[in-house]
FIDOKE-430278 format. One line per 8 residues: number of its first residue (from 1); their letters; for each residue x, y, z of C-alpha. Coordinates in Angstrom, 2 decimals, m for minus. Layout:
BEGIN
NUM	A	X/Y/Z; ...
This chain:
BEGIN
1	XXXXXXXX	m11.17/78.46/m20.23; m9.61/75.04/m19.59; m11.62/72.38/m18.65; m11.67/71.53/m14.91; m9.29/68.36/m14.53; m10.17/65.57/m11.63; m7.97/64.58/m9.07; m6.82/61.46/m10.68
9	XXXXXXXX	m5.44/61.27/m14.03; m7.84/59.76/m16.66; m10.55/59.59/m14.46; m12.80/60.65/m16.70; m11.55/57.78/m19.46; m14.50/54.93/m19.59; m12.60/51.95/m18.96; m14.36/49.45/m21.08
17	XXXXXXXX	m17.19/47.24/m20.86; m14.70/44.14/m20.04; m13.06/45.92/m16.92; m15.44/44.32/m14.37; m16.12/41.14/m16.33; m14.85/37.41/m14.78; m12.03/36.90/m17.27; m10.02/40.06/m15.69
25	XXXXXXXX	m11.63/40.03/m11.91; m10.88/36.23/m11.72; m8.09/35.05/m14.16; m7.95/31.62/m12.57; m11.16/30.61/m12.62; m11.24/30.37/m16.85; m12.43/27.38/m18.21; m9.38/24.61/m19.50
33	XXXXXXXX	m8.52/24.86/m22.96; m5.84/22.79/m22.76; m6.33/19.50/m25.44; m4.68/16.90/m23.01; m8.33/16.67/m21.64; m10.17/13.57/m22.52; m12.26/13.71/m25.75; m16.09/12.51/m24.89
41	XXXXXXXX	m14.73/9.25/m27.41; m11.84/8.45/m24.90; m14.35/8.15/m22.01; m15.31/4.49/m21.08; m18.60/3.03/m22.66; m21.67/1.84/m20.53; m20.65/m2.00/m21.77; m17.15/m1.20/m20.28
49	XXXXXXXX	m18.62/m0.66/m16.54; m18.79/m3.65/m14.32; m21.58/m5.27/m13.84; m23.96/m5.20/m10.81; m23.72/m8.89/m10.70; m19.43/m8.02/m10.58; m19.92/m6.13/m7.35; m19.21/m8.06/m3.94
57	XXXXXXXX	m22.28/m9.26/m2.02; m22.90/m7.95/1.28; m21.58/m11.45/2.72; m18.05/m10.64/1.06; m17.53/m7.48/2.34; m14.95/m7.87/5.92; m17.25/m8.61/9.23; m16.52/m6.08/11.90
65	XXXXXXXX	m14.56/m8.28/14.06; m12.30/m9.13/10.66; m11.05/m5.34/10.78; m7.65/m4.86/13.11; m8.31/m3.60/16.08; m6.60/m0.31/17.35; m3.78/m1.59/19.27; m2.80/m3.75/16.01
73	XXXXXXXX	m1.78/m0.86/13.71; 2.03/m0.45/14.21; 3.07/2.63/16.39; 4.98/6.08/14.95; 8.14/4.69/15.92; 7.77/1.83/14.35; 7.42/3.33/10.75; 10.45/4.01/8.63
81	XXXXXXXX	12.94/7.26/9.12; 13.21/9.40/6.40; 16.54/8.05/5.68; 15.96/4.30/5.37; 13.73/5.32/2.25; 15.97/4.81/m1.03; 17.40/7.43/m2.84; 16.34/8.33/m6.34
89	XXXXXXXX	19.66/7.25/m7.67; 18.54/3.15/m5.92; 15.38/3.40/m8.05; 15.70/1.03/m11.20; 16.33/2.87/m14.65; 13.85/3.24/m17.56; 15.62/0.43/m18.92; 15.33/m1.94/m16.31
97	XXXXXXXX	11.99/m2.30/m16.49; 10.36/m5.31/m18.35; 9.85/m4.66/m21.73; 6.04/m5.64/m23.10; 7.07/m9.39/m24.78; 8.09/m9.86/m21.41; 4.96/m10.17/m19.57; 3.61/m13.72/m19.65
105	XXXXXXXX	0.71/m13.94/m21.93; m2.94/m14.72/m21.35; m2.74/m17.92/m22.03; 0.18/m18.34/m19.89; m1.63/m17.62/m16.78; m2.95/m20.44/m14.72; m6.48/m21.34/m15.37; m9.29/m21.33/m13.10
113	XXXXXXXX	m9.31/m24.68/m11.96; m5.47/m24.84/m11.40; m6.19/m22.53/m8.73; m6.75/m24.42/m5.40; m10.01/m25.18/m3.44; m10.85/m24.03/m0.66; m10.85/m27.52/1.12; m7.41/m27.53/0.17
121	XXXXXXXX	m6.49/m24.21/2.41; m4.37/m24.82/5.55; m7.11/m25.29/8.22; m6.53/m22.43/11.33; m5.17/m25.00/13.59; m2.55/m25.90/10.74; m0.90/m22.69/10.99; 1.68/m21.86/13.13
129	XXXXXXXX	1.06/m20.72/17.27; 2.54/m17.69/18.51; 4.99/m19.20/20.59; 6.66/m21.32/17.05; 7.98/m17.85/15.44; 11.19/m16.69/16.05; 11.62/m14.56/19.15; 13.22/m10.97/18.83
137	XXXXXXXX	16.96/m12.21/19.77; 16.63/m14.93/17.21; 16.93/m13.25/14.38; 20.23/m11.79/12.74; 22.01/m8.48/13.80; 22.26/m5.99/11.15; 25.86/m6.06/11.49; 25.56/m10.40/10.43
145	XXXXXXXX	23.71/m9.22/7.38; 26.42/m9.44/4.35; 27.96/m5.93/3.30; 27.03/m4.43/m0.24; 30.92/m5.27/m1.32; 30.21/m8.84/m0.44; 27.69/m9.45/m2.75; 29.34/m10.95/m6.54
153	XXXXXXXX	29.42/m7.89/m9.46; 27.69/m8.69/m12.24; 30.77/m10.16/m13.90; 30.98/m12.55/m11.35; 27.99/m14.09/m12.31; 28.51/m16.98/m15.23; 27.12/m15.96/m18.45; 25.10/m18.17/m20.28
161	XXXXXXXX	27.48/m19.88/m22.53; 29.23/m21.14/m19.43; 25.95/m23.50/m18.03; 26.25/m26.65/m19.60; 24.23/m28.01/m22.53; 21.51/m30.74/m21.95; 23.98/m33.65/m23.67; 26.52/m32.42/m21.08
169	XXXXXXXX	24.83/m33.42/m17.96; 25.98/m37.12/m16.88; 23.44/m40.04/m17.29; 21.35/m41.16/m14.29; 23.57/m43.94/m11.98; 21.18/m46.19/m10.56; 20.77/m45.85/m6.72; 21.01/m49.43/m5.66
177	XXXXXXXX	23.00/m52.28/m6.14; 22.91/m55.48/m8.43; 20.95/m58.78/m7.56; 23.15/m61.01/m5.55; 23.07/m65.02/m4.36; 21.28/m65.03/m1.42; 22.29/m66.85/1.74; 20.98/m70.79/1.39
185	XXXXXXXX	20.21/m70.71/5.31; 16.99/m68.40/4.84; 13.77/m69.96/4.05; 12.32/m68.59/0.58; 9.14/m67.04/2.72; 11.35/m64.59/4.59; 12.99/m63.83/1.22; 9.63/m63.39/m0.45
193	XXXXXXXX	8.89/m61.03/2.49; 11.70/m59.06/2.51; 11.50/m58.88/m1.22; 8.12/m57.31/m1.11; 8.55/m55.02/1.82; 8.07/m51.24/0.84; 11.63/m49.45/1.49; 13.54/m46.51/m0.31
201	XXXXXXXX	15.42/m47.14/m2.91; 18.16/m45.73/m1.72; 22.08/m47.51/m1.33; 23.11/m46.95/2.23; 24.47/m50.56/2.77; 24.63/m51.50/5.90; 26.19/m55.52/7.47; 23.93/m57.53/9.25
209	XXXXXXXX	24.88/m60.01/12.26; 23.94/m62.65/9.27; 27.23/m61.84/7.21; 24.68/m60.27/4.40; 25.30/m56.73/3.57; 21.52/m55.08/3.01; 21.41/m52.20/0.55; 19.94/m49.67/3.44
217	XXXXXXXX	19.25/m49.87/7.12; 15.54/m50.03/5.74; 15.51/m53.14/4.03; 17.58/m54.64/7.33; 14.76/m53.62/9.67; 12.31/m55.67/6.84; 14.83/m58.96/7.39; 14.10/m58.23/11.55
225	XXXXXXXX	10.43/m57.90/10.71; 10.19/m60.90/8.63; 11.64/m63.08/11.25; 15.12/m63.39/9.88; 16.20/m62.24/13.63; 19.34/m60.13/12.31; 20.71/m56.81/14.08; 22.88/m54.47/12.77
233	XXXXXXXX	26.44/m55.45/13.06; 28.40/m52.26/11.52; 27.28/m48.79/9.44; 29.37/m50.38/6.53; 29.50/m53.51/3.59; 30.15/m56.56/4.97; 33.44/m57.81/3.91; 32.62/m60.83/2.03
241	XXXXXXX	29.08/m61.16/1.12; 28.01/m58.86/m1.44; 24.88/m56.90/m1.04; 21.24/m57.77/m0.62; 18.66/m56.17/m2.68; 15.12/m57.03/m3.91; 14.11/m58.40/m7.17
């Protein structure tokens, strides 16, 4: 006589001890065996924490009112679309990034006390009010911004060869002009005066209602202030005197 067969096929089969256990119930729930995980020597050592003493103090942290307040965040529509986001192809290449002997080095960096004080911060009624920014209308329409065709290609640019060398740059002129013979009729303590008077050194010359051309408007107003009593008779040299500098 046969034996009596179940219902299902190999019912009666034991299926193994590992049938029920976590590696086939849960396959995603086995433990990582994959070697990119850090080693316990690639985790940081207890001298390479900071410090309690590197922590902010409580007096550091932002005071309440120092937070922006609700109505300060900008609104949804004034975040960017989706399409003002650059494309991948506008992302710089692999290559365009610095290389590592490009970053400045440490000693390259400004030192501590190059840095400046804090009594050398703008003070809050140095910065600007409200009312001194530009208003909306003031600034440029996007269609005044210059096109991407405007802008020079690269080989519009001069190379480097084409910036001239240190020798070719021409020799400093001098910004005023030479001594002259001054005018017999002023007394030598106005011309000590206007000698010593602090002006610019620039050469704007300018003809006073004395006939002497003064090497800027500057050193003119000096001759009114040291009791020459001279205007300003024309934006321009005078025609026959030559021009009046200090020693």
């Amino acid at each position: 006589m046969a034996p009596i067969q179940n219902f299902y096929p190999g019912q009666n089969q034991f299926p193994g001890k590992n049938l029920y256990s976590w590696q086939n119930v849960f396959p995603w729930q086995q433990f990582p065996q994959d070697p990119k995980h850090p080693r316990p020597d690639q985790y940081p050592s207890p001298d390479q924490y900071p410090r309690p003493d590197q922590y902010p103090r409580p007096d550091q942290y932002p005071r309440p009112d120092q937070y922006p307040r609700p109505d300060q965040y900008p609104r949804p529509d004034q975040y960017p679309r989706p399409d003002q986001y650059p494309r991948p192809d506008q992302y710089p290449r692999p290559d365009q990034y610095p290389r590592p002997d490009q970053y400045p080095r440490p000693d390259q960096y400004p030192r501590p006390d190059q840095y400046p004080r804090p009594d050398q911060y703008p003070r809050p009624d140095q910065y600007p009010r409200p009312d001194q920014y530009p208003r909306p209308d003031q600034y440029p329409r996007p269609d005044q911004y210059p096109r991407p065709d405007q802008y020079p290609r690269p080989d519009q640019y001069p190379r480097p060869d084409q910036y001239p060398r240190p020798d070719q740059y021409p020799p400093p002129t001098p910004t005023t002009a030479s001594p002259i013979d001054r005018p017999s009729t002023m007394p030598p303590a106005i011309l000590l005066c206007i000698t010593a008077c602090p002006v610019t050194s620039e050469y704007n010359p300018v003809c006073g209602s004395d006939r002497v051309t003064y090497s800027n408007p500057g050193r003119l107003a000096c001759a009114n202030m040291c009791g020459a009593n001279v205007t300003l008779l024309r934006q321009a040299p005078c025609p026959t005197m030559q021009p009046f500098t200090a020693q």
